[in-house]
MDAnalysis code that builds the backbone (N, CA, C; Angstrom):
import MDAnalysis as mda
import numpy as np

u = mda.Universe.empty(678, n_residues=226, atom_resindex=np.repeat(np.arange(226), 3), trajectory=True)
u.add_TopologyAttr("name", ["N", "CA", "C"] * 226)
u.add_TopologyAttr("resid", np.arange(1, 227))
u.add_TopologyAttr("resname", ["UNK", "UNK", "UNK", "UNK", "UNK", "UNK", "UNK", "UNK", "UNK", "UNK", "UNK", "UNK", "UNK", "UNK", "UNK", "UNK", "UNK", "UNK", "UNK", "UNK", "UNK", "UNK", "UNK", "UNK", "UNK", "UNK", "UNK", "UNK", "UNK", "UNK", "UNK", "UNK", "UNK", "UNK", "UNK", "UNK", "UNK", "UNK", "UNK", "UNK", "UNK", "UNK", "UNK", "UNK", "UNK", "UNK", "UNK", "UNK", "UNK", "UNK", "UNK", "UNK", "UNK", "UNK", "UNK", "UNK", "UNK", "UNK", "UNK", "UNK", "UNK", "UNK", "UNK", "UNK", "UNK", "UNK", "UNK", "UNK", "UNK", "UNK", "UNK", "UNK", "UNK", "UNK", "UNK", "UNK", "UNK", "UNK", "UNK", "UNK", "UNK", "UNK", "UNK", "UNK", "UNK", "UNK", "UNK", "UNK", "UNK", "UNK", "UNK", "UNK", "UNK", "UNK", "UNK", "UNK", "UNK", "UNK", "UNK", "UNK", "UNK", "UNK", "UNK", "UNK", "UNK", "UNK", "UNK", "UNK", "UNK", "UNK", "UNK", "UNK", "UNK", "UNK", "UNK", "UNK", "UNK", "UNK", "UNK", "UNK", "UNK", "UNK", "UNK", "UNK", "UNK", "UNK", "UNK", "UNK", "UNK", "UNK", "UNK", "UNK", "UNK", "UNK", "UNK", "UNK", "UNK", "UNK", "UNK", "UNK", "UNK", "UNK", "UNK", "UNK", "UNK", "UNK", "UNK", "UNK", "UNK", "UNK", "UNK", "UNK", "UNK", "UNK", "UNK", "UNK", "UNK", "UNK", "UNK", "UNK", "UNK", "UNK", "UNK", "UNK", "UNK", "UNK", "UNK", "UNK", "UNK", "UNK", "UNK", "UNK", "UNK", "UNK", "UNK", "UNK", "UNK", "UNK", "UNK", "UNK", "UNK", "UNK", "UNK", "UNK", "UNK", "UNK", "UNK", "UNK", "UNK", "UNK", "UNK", "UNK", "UNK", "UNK", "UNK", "UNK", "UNK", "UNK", "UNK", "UNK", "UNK", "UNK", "UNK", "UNK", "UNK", "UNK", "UNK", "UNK", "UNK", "UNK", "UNK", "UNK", "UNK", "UNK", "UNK", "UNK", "UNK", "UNK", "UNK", "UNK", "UNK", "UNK", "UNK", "UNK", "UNK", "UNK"])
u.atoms.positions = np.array([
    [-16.991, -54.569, -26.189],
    [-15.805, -55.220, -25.624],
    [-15.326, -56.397, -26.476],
    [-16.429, -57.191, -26.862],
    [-16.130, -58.274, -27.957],
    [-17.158, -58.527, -28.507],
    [-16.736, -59.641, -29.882],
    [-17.595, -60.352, -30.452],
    [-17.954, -61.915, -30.236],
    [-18.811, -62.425, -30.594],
    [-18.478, -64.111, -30.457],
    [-18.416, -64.723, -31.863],
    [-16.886, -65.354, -32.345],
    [-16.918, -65.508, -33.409],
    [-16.929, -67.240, -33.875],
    [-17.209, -67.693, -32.777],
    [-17.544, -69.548, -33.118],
    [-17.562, -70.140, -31.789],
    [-18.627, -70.544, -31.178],
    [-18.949, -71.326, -29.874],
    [-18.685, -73.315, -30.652],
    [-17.808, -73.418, -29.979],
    [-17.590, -74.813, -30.506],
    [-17.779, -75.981, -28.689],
    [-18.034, -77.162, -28.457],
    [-17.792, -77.615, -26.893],
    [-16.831, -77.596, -26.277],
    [-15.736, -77.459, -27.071],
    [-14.308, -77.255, -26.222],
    [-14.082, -75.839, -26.075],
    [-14.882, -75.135, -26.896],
    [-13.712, -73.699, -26.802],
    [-14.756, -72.573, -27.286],
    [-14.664, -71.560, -27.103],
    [-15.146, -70.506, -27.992],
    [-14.206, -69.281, -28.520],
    [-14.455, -68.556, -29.731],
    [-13.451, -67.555, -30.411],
    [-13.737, -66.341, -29.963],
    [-13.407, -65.686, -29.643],
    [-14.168, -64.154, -29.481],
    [-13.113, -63.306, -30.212],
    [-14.192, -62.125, -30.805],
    [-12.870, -61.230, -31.416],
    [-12.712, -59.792, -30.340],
    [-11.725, -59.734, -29.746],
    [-11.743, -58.220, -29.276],
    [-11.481, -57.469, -29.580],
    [-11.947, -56.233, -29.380],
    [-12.169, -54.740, -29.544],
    [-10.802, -54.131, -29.258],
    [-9.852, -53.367, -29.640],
    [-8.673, -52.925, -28.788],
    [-8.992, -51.843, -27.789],
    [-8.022, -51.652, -26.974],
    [-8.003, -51.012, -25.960],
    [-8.693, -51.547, -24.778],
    [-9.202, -53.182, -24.521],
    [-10.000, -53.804, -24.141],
    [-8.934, -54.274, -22.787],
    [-8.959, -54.099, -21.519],
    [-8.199, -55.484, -20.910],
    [-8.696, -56.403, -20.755],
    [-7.741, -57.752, -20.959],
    [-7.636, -59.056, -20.742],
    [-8.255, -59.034, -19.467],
    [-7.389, -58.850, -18.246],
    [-7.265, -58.576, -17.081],
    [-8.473, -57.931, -16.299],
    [-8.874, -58.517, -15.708],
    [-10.174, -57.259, -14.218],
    [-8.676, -56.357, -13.868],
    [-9.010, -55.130, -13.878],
    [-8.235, -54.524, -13.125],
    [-9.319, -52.959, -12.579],
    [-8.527, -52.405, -11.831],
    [-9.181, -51.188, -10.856],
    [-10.618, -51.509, -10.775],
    [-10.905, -52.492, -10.938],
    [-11.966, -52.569, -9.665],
    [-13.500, -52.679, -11.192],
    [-12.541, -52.740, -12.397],
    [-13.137, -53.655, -14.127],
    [-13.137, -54.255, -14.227],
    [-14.572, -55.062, -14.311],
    [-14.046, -56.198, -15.109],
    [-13.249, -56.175, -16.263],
    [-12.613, -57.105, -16.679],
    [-11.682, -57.655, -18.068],
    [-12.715, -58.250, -18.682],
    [-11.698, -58.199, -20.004],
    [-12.312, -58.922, -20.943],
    [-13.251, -60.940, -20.708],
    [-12.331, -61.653, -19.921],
    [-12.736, -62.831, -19.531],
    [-13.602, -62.545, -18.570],
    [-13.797, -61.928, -17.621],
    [-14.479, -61.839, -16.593],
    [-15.908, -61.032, -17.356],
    [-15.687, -60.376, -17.768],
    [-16.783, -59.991, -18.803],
    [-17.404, -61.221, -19.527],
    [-17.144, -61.671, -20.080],
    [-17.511, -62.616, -21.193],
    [-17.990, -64.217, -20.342],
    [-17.798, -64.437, -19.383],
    [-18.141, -65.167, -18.664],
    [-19.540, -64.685, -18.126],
    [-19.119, -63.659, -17.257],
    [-21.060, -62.856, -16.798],
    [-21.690, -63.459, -17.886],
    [-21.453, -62.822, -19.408],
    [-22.758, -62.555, -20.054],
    [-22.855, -63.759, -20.770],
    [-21.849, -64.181, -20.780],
    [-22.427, -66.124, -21.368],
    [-22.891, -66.979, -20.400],
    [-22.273, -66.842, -19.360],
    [-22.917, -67.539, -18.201],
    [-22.539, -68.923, -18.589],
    [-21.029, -68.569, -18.524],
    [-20.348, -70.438, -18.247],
    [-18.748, -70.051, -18.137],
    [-17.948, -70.729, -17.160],
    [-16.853, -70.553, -17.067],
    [-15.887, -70.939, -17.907],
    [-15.176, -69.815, -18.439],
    [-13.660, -69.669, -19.655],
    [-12.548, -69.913, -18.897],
    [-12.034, -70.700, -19.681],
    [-10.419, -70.544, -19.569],
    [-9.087, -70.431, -20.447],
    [-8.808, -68.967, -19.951],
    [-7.532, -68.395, -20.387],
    [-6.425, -69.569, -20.868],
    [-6.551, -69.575, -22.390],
    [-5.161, -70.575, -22.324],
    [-4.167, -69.617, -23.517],
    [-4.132, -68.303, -23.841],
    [-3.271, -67.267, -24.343],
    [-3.876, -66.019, -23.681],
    [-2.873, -64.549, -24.260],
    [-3.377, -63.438, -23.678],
    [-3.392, -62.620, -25.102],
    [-3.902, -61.709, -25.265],
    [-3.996, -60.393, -26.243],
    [-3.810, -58.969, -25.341],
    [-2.856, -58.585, -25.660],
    [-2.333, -56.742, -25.035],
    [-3.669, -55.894, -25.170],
    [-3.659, -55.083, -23.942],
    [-4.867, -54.393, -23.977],
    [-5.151, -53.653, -25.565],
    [-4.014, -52.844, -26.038],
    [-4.096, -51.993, -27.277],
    [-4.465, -53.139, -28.308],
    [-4.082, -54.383, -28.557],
    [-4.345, -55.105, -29.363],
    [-5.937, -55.737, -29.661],
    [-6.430, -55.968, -30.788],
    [-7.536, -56.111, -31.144],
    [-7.470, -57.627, -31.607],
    [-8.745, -58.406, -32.035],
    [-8.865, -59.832, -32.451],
    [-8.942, -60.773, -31.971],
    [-8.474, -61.944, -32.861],
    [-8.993, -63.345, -32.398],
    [-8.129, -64.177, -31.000],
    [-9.363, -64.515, -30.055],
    [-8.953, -64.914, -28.988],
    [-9.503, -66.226, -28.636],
    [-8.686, -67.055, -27.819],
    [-9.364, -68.574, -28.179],
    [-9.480, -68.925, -26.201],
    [-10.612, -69.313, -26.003],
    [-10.818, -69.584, -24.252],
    [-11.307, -70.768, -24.340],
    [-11.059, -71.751, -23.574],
    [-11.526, -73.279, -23.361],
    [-12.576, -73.370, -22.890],
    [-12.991, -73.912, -22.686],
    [-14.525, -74.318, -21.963],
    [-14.588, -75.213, -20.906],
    [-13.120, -75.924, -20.461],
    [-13.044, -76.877, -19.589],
    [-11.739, -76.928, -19.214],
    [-11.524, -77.497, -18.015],
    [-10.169, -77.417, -17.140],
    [-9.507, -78.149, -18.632],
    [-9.846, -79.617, -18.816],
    [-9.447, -80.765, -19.549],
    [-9.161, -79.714, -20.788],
    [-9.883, -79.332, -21.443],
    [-9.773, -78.371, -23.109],
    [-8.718, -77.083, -22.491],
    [-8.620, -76.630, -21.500],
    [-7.813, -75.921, -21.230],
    [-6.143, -76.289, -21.229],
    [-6.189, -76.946, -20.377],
    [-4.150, -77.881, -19.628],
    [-3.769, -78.792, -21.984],
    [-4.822, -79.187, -22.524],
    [-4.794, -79.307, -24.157],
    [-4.293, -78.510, -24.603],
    [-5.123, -77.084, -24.433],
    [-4.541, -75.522, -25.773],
    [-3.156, -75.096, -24.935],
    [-3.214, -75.341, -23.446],
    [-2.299, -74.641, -22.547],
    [-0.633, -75.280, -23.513],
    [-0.663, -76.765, -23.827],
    [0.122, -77.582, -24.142],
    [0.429, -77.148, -25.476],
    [-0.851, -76.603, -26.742],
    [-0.501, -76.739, -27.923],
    [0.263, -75.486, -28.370],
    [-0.291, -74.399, -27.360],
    [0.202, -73.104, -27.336],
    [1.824, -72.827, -26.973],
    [1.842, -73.598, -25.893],
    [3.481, -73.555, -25.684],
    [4.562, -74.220, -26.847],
    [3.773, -75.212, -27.454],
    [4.602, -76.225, -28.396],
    [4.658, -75.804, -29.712],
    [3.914, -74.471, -29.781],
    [3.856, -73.763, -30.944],
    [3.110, -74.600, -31.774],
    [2.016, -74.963, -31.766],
    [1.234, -75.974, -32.131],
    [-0.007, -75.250, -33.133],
    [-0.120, -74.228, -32.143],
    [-1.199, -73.213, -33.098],
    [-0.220, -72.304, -33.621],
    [-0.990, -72.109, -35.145],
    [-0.603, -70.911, -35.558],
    [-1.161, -69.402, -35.468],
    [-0.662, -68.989, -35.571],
    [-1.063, -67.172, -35.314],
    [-0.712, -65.985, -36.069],
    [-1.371, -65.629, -36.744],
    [-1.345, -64.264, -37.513],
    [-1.730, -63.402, -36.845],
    [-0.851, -62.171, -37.238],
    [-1.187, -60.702, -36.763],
    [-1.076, -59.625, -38.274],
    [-1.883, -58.652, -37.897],
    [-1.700, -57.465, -39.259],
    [-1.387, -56.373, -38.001],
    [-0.130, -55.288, -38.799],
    [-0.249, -54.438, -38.192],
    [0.143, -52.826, -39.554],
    [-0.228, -51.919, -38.809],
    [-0.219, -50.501, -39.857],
    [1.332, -49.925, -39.102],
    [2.300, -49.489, -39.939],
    [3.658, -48.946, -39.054],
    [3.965, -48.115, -40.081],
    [3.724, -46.763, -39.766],
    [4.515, -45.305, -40.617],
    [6.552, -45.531, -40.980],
    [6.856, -45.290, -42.107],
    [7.789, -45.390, -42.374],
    [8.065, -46.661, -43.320],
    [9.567, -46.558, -43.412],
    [9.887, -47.733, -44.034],
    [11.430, -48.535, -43.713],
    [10.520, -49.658, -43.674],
    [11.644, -50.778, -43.199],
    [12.851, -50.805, -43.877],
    [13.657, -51.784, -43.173],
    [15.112, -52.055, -43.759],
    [15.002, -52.963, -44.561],
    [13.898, -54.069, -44.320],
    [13.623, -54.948, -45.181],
    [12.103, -55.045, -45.509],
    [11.567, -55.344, -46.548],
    [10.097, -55.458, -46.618],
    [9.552, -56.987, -46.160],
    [10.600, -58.015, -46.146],
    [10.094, -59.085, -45.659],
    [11.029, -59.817, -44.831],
    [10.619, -61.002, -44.378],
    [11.964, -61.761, -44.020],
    [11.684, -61.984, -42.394],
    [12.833, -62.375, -41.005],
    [12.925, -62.813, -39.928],
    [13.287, -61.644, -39.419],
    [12.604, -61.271, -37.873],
    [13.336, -60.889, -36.989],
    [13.513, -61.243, -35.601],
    [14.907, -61.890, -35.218],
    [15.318, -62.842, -34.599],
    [16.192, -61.803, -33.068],
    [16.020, -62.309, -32.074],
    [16.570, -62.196, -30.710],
    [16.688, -62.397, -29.502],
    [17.255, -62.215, -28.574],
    [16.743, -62.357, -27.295],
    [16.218, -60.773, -26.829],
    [14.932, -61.151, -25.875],
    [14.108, -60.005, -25.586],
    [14.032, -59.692, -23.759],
    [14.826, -58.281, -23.268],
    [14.909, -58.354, -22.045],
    [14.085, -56.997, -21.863],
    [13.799, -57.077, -20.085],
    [13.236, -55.667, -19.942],
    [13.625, -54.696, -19.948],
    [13.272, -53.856, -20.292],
    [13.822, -52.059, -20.388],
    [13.157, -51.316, -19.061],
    [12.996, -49.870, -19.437],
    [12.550, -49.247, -19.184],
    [11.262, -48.890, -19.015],
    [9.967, -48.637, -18.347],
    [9.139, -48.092, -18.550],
    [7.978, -48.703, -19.020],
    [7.894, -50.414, -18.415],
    [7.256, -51.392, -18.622],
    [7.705, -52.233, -20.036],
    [8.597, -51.229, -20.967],
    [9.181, -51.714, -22.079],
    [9.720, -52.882, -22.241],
    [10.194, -53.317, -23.439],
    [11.107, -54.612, -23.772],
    [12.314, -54.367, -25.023],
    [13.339, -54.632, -25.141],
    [14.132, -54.100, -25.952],
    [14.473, -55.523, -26.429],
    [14.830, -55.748, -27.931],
    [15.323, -57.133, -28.820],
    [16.980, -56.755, -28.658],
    [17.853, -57.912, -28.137],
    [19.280, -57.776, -28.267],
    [20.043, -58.461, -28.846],
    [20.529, -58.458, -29.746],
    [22.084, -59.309, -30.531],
    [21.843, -60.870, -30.368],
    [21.735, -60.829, -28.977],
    [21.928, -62.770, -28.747],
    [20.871, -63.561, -29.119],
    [21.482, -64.526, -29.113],
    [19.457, -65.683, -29.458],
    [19.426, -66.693, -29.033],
    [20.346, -66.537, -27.313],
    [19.604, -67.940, -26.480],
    [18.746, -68.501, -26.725],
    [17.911, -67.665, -26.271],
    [16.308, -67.972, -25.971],
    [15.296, -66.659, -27.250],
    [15.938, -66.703, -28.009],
    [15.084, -65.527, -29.027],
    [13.459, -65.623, -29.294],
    [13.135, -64.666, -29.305],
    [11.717, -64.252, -30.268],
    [12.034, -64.366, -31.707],
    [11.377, -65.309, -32.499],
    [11.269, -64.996, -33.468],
    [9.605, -65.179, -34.386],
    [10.311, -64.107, -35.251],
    [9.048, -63.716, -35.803],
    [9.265, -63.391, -37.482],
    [8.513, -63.655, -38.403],
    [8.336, -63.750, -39.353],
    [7.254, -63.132, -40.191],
    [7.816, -62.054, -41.208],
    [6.769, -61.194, -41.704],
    [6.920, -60.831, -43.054],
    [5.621, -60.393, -44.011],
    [5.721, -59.328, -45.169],
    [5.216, -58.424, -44.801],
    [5.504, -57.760, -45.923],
    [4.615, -56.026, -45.516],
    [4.625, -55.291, -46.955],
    [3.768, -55.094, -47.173],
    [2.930, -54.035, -48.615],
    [3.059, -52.790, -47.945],
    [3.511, -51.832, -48.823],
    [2.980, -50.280, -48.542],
    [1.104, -49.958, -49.264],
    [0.665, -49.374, -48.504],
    [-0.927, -49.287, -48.682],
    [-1.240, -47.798, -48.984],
    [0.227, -46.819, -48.460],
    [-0.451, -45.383, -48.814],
    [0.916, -44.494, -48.477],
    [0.897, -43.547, -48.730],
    [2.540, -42.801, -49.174],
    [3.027, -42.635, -47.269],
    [3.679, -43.336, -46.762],
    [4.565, -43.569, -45.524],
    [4.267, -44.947, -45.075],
    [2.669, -45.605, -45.335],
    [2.064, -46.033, -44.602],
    [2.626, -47.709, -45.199],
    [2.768, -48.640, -43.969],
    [2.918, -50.225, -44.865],
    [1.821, -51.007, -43.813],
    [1.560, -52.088, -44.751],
    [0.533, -53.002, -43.924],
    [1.538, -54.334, -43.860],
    [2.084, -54.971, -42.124],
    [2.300, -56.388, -41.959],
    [1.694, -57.430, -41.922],
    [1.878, -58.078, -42.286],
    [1.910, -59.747, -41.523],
    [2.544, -60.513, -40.912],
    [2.136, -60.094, -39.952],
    [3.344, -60.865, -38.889],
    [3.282, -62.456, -38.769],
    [4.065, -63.136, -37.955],
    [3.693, -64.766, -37.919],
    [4.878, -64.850, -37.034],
    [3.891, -64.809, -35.568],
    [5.388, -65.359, -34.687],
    [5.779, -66.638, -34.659],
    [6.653, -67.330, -34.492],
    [7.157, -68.357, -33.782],
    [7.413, -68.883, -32.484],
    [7.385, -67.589, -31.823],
    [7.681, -67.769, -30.331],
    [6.517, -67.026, -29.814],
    [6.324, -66.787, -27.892],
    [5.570, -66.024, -27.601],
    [5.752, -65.402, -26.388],
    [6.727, -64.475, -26.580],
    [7.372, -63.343, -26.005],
    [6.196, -62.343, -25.688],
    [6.439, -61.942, -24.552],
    [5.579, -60.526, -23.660],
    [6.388, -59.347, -24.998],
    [5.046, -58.824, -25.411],
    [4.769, -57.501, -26.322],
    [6.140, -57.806, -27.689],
    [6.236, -59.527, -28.157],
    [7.144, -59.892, -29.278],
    [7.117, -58.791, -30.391],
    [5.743, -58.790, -30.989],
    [5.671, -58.092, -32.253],
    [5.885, -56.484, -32.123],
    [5.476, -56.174, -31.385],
    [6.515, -54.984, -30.572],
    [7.295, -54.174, -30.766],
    [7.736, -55.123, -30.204],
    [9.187, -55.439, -30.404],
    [10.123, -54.932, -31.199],
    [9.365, -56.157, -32.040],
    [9.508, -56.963, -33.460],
    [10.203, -55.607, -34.400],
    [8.798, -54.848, -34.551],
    [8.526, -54.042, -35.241],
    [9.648, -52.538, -35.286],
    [9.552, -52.302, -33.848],
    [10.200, -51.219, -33.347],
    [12.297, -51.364, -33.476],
    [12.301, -52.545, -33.408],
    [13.372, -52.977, -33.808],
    [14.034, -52.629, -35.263],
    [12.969, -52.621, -36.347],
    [13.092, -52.246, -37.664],
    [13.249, -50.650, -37.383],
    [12.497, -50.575, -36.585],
    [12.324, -48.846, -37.233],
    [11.117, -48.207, -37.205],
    [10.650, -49.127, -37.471],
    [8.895, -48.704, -37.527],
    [7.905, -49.185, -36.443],
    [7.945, -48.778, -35.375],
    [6.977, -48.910, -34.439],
    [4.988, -48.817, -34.818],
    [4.642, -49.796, -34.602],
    [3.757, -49.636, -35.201],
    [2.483, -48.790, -34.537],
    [2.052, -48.324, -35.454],
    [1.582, -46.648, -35.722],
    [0.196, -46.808, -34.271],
    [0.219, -45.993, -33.465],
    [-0.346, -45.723, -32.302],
    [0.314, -46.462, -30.926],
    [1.347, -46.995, -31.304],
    [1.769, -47.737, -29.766],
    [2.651, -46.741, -29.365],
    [1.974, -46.309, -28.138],
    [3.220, -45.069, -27.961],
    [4.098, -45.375, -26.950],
    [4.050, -46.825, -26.435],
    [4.927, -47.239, -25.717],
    [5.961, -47.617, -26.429],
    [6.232, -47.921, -27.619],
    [7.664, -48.597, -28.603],
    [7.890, -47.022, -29.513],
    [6.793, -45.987, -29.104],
    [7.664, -44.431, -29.987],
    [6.486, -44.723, -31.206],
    [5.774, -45.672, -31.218],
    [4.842, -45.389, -32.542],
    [3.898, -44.151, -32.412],
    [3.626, -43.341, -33.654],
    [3.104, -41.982, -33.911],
    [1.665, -42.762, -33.138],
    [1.318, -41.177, -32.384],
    [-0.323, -41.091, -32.100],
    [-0.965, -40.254, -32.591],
    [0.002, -39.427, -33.737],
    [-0.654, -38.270, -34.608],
    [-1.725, -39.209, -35.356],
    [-3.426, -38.643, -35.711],
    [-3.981, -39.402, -36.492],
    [-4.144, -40.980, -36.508],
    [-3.519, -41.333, -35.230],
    [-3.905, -42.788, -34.737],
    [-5.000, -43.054, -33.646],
    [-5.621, -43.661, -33.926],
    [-7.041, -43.899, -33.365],
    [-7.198, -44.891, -32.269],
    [-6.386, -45.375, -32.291],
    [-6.137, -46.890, -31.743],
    [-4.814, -47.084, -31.843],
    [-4.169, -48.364, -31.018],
    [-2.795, -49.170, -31.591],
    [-2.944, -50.114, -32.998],
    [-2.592, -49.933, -33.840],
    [-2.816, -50.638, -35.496],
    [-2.435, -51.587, -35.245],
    [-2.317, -52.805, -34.322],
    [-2.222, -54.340, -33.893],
    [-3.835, -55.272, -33.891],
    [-3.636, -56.496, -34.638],
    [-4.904, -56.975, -35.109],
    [-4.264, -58.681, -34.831],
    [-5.012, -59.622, -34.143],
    [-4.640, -61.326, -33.953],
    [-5.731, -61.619, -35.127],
    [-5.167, -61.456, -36.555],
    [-5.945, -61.764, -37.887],
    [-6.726, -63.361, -37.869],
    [-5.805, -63.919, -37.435],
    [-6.006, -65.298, -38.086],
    [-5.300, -66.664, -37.344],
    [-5.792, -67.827, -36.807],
    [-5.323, -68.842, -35.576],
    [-5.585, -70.335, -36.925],
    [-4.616, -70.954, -36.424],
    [-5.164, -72.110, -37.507],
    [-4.216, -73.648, -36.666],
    [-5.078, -74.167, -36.407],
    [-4.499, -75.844, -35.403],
    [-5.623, -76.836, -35.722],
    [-4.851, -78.046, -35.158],
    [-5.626, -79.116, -35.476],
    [-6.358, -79.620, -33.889],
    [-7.670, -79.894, -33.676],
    [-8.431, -79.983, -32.532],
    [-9.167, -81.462, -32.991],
    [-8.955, -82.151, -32.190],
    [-9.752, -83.703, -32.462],
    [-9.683, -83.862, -33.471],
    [-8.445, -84.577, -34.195],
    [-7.932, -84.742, -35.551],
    [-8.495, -83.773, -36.838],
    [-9.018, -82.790, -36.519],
    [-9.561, -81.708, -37.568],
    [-8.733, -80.316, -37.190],
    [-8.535, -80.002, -39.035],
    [-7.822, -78.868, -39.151],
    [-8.746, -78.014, -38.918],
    [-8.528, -76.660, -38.067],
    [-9.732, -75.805, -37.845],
    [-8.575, -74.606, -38.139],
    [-9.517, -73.097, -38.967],
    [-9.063, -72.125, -39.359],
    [-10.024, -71.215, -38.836],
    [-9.300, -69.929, -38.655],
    [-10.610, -69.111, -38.127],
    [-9.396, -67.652, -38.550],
    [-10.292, -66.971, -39.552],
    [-9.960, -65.346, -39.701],
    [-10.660, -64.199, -39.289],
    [-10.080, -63.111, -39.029],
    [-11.280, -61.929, -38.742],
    [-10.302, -61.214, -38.726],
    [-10.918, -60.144, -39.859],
    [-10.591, -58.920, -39.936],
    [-11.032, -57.558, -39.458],
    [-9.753, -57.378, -39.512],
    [-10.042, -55.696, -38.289],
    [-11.443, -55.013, -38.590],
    [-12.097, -54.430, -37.972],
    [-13.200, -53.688, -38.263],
    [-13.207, -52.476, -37.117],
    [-12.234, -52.009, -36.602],
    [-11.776, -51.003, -36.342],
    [-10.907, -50.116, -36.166],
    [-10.889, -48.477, -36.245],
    [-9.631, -48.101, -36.752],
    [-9.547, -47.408, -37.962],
    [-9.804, -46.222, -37.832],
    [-9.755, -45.256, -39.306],
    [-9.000, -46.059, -40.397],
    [-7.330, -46.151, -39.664],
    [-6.276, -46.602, -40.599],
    [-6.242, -47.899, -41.442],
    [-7.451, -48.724, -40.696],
    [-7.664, -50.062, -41.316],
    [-8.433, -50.121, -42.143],
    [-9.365, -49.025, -42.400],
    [-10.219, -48.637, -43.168],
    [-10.059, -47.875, -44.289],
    [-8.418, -47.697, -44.809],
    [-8.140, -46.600, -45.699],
    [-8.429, -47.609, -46.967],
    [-8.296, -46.934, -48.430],
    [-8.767, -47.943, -49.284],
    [-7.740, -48.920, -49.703],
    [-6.253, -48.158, -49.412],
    [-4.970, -48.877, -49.972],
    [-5.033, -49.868, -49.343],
    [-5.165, -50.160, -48.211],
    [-5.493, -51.065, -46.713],
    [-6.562, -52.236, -47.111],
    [-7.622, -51.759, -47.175],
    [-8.915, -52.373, -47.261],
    [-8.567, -53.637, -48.844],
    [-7.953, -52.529, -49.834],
    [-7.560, -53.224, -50.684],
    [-6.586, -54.607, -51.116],
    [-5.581, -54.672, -50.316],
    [-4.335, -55.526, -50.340],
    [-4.938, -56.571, -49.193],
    [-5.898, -56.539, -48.229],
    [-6.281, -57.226, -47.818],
    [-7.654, -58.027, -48.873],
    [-8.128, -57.725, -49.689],
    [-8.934, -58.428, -50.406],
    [-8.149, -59.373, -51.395],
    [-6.624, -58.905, -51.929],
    [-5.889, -59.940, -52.898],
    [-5.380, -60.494, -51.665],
    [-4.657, -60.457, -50.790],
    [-4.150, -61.353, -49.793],
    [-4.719, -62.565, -49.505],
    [-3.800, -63.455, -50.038],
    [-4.265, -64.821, -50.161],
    [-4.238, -65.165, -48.052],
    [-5.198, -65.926, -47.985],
    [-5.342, -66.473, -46.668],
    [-3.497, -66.739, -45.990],
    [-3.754, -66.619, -45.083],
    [-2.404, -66.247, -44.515],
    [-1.373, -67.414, -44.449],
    [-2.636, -68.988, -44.243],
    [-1.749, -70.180, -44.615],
    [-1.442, -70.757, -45.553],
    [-1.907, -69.867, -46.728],
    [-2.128, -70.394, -48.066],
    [-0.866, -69.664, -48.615],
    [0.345, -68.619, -47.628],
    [1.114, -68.116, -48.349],
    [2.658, -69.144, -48.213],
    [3.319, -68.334, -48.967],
    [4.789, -69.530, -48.807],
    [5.619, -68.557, -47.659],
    [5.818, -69.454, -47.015],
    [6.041, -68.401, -45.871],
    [7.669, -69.561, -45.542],
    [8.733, -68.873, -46.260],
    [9.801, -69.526, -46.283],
    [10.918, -70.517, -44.711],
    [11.137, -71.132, -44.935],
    [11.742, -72.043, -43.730],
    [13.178, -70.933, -43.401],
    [13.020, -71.138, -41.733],
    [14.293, -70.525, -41.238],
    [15.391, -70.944, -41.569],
    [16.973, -70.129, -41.887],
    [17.888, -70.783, -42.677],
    [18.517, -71.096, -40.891],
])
């Protein structure tokens, strides 16, 4: 269900497994309710990760460390990387995708024209194998199922979400990964990465490869909104 990837006193990291819920539901525990049993100390939820989605997840350790991340999270305070695998090819290989995001159909979300209140999100993307491209996403905002979205908006739904039309031919999983979180906690910069370790498609060599030159995700120039 997970890993434990840094027990710190305010907080601990865990990486999850996809296809995992957040949520207790039908009568399951979730992922938090899980991870509480077997540590045997009470978490608190201060973000969420989509069941299909895999990676780094950050839970408080205290009401006080909680109503903190609850604050830094809304203020866009932490940063957040995602990798995802999406068959096809974009309109653009890099750059913004900007909107307002309402509900659809079918638990869905559709990106529209306006940008009251927009999602935005910010990405590159390498091709890794003949259809196949690898993202980096970097939201700005934090919109219910943004990158999604995001993605499906281009064109390319990313590869196993078959709720946005992404292929489940040869998809093993949803190709969505929370790579990499990076904020400052009691005047210290803290970074924390983890890479996918599941998932045929994450494992191909074109894949495996472009993630070994990929400079750390904050270490890239990741251009200012015009």
């Amino acid at each position: 269900m997970y890993s434990v990837i840094a027990t710190e006193p305010d907080f601990i990291l865990l990486d999850k497994r996809p296809e995992v819920h957040f949520h207790s539901q039908h009568g399951e525990a979730g992922l938090v309710a899980s991870a509480e049993r077997e540590l045997g100390y009470k978490l608190y939820p201060v973000h969420r990760l989509d069941t299909l989605t895999s990676g780094l997840l950050l839970l408080a350790r205290s009401s006080e460390a909680a109503a903190e991340f609850t604050r830094m999270f809304s203020e866009h305070k932490v940063q957040k990387y995602y990798l995802a695998l999406a068959k096809g090819k974009p309109g653009k290989k890099q750059g913004w995708i900007i909107g307002d995001m309402a509900k659809s159909r079918r638990s869905q979300y559709k990106l529209l024209r306006s940008t009251d209140n927009p999602a935005v999100t910010q990405f590159f993307s390498w091709s890794v194998a003949e259809g196949l491209r690898l993202y980096l996403l970097k939201p700005h905002s934090g919109k219910t199922h943004q990158l999604r979205v995001a993605l499906s908006s281009l064109g390319v739904p990313i590869l196993g979400d078959t709720l946005y039309g992404g292929s489940a031919v040869d998809a093993d999983r949803g190709y969505l990964h929370a790579y990499a979180l990076e904020f400052v906690w009691r005047g210290q910069v803290l970074r924390y990465l983890s890479l996918p370790s599941q998932g045929e498609a994450f494992m191909q060599p074109g894949v495996l490869s472009q993630l070994q030159t990929l400079k750390q995700p904050w270490d890239l120039h990741w251009p200012k909104r015009k």
